[in-house]
Steps between C-alpha positions, in 0.01 A plus 500: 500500500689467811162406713447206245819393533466477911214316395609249295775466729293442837240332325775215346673513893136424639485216247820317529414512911165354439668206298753472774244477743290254291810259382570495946122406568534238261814358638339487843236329383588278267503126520277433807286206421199662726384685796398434870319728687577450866313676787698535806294436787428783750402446899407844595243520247383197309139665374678770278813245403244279397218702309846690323646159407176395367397730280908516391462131389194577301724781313773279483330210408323674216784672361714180488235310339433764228861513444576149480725494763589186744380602850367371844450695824673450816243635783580339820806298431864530662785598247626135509163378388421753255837404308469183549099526304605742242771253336244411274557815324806423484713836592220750620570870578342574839261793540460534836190677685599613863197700698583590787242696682384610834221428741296719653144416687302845394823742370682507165709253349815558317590265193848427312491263215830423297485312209840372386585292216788264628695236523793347743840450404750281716825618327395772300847712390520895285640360160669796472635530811962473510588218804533636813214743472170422697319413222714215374439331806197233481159623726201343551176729535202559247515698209278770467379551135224699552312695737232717640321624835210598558393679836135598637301557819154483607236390724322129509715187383276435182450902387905536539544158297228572229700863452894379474409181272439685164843677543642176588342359181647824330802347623448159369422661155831708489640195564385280187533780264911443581516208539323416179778677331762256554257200532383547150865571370592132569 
């Protein structure tokens, strides 16, 4: 009696954190009118950046699409420009794709990808914060709503690419299936 009990009583704590968790992911992701993918550009290795942005806007792209979102990818513009294009969606949530990998002539290369859902904030303030604290104070900086890395190494620009871009598109996945949450809660 007592072990169904502890049950009961774990299983209805589990539950009440899962609908916490769920109610926060659709507050962060609610009201967006779309999404921009945005591929920061990389010098030290534009072969992987590129092949890893590519077949990241394919994901993307399909995903959106499917899911009726408003979207448009940002490969090759500056931040200024990429705002500046994505009005049209009217307030977009940023996912940005930053590659950043290393060049090697015949050794291994080392790859970090973040993927981070974002947006910047000029005066952005804690609501809860009392005056005089830090947080009451306005800052300016992007907003991280959601992210994820993913690291990998190899040998040969294209191998190391075609490896890392179906854990990036894991990524991309992960993504939607949050975001979808508060986008369909509208």
């Amino acid at each position: 009696m007592t072990a169904a009990l502890v049950a009961a009583t774990t299983c209805a704590a589990h539950a009440q954190e899962d609908d916490e968790e769920r109610q926060f992911v659709v507050a962060q992701f609610k009201g967006w009118t779309g999404i921009v993918l945005h591929c920061l550009p990389n010098a030290a290795n534009t072969v992987v950046r590129d092949a890893i942005c590519q077949s990241a806007t394919s994901e993307f792209n399909y995903l959106a699409e499917n899911s009726q979102i408003p979207h448009r990818v940002s490969d090759g513009e500056d931040m200024f420009r990429m705002t500046v294009n994505s009005r049209s969606l009217g307030v977009p949530l940023i996912l940005e794709l930053d590659t950043s990998a290393t060049s090697s002539r015949n050794g291994p290369i080392a790859v970090h990808v973040r993927l981070a859902a974002e947006k910047f904030y000029s005066t952005a303030v804690e609501q809860d914060a009392k005056p005089g604290e830090p947080e009451a104070s306005p800052r300016g900086g992007d907003l991280v709503f959601w992210e994820r890395t993913t690291i990998g190494a190899g040998v040969g620009d294209q191998q190391v690419a075609r490896d890392i871009a179906p854990y990036v598109n894991d990524s991309i996945k992960v993504f939607f299936s949050q975001f979808l949450k508060g986008w369909r809660s509208k």
